[in-house]
C-alpha positions as CSV (number, residue, x, y, z in Angstrom):
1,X,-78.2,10.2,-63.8
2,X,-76.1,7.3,-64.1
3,X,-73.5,9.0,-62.3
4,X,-75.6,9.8,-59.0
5,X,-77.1,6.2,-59.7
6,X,-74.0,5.1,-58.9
7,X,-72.8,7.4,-56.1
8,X,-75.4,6.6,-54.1
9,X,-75.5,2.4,-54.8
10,X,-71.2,3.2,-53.4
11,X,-72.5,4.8,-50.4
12,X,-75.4,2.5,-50.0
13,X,-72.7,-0.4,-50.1
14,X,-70.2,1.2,-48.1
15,X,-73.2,2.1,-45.3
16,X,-73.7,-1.5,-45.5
17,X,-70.2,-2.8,-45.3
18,X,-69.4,-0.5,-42.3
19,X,-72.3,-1.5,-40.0
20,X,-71.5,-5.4,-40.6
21,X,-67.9,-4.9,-39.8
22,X,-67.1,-5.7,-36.3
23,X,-65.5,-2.7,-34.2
24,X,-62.4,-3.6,-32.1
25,X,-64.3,-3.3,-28.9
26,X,-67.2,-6.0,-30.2
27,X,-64.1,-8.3,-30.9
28,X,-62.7,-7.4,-27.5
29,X,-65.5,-8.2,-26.2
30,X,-66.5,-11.5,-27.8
31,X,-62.9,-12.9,-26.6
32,X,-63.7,-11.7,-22.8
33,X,-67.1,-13.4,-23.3
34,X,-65.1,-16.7,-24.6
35,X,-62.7,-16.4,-21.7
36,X,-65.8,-16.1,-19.0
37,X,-67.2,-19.6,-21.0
38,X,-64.3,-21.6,-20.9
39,X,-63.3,-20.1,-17.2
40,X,-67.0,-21.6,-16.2
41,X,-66.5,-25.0,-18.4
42,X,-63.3,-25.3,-16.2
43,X,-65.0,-24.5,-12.9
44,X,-67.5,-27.1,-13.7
45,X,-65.0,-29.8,-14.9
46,X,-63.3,-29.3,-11.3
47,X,-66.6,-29.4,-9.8
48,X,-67.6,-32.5,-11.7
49,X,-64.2,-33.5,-10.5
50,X,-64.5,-33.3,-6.9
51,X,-68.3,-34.7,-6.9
52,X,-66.8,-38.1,-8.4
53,X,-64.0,-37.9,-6.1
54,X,-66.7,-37.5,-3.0
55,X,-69.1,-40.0,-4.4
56,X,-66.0,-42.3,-4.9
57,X,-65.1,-42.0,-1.1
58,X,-68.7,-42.3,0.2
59,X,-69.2,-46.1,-1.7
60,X,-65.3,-47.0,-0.4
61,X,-67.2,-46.2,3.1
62,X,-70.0,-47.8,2.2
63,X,-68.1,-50.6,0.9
64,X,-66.0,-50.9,4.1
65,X,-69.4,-50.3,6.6
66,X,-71.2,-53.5,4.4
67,X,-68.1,-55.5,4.9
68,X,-68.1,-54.9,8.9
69,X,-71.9,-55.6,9.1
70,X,-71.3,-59.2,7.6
71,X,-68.4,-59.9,9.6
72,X,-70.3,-59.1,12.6
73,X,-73.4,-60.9,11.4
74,X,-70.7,-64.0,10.5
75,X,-69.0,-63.5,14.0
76,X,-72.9,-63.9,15.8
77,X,-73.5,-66.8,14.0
78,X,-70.9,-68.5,15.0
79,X,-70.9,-66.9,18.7
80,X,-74.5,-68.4,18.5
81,X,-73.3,-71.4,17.1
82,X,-70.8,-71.9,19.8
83,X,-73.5,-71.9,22.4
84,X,-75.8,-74.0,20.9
85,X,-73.0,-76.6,21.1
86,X,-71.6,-76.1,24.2
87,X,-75.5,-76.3,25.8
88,X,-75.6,-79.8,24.4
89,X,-72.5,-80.4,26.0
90,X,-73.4,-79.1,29.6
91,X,-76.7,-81.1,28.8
92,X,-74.9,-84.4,28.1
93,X,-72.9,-83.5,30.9
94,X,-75.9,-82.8,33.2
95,X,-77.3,-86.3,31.5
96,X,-73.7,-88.6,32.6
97,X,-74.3,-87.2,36.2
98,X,-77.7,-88.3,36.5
99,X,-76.8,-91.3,35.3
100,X,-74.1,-91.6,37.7
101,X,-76.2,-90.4,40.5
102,X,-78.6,-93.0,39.6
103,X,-76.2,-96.0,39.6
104,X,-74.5,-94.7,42.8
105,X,-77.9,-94.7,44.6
106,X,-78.6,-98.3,43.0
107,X,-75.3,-99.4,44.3
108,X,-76.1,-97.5,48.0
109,X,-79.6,-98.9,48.2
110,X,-77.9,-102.4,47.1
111,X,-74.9,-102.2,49.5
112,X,-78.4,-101.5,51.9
113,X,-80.0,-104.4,51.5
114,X,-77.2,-106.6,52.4
């Protein structure tokens, strides 16, 4: 009794010890599965890559497109400037003439009199 006891606990243990072993084609398997994972990790590292690199380029445009919209907005302030000035000039200008039209005609009317 002891004997067949002990068979069949052997066989019961090597049953067991057989179905937990991995077979050669689970193993090959598991490093093709591995190999798909890190292929993908590296596809998405790239990818990540190239997204930064994009995003990098779109705030040097940005960057660039914000620095000509103040130099333009600089350039029409002092365009605007520029004309706000030289109006004063043509309107002290305009301002000199009268004055000199006025004293001519004084001096015409007074030449007049005489």
């Amino acid at each position: 009794m002891k004997k067949s006891l002990l068979v069949i606990s052997m066989m019961l243990v090597l049953a067991i010890a057989l179905v937990g072993c991995a077979t050669r084609g689970d193993l090959e398997k598991v490093q093709a599965q591995e190999m798909q994972n890190r292929a993908k990790a590296d596809q998405a590292a790239q990818d990540a890559q190239a997204a930064k690199a994009a995003a990098d380029a779109a705030t040097l445009k940005a960057d660039a497109a914000t620095t000509r919209a103040d130099n333009a907005v600089r350039m029409a302030e002092e365009r605007a400037k520029l004309a706000e000035e030289k109006e004063k000039l043509a309107d002290e200008k305009a301002r000199l003439a009268d004055e000199k039209a006025k004293k001519a005609d004084a001096t015409f009317q007074k030449s007049m009199k005489k």
